[in-house]
N, C-alpha and C positions, 0 to 999 in steps of 0.2 A: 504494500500500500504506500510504504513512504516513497518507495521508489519510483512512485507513478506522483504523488502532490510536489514532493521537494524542487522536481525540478520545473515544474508549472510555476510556483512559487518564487525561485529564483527567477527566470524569465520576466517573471510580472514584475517583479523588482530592480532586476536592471532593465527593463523597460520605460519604468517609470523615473529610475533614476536619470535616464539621459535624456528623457523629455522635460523633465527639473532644468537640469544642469543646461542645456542646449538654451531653453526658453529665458536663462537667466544672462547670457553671456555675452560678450561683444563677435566683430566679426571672425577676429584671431581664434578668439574660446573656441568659433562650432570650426574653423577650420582643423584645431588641433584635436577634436573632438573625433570627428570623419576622419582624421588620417591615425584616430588610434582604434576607432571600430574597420577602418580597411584593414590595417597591420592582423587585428584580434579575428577577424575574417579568414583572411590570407591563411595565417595560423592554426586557427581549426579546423580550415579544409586540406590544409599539411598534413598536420598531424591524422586527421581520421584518413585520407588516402594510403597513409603508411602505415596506418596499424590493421586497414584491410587486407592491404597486400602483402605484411610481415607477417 
């Protein structure tokens, strides 16, 4: 069971976290903002492509 809310839960959390943070920021903030969810992007589809095919 936790394994199915926890990460519904984090999800809605950073979700809302970066609609906070975005909604509060200059134009510098949301560019650093989007070039550190592309990098967190980039990185989890690294990482899960490698751990299918290791």
């Amino acid at each position: 069971m936790i394994k199915f809310i926890l990460p519904i839960v984090a999800f809605i959390t950073v979700v809302y976290g970066i609609s906070y943070f975005w909604t509060g920021s200059s134009s510098k903030g949301k560019k650093m903002i989007a070039l550190g969810l592309i990098i967190a992007l980039i990185t989890g589809i690294s990482l899960t492509i490698y751990l299918i095919f290791d």
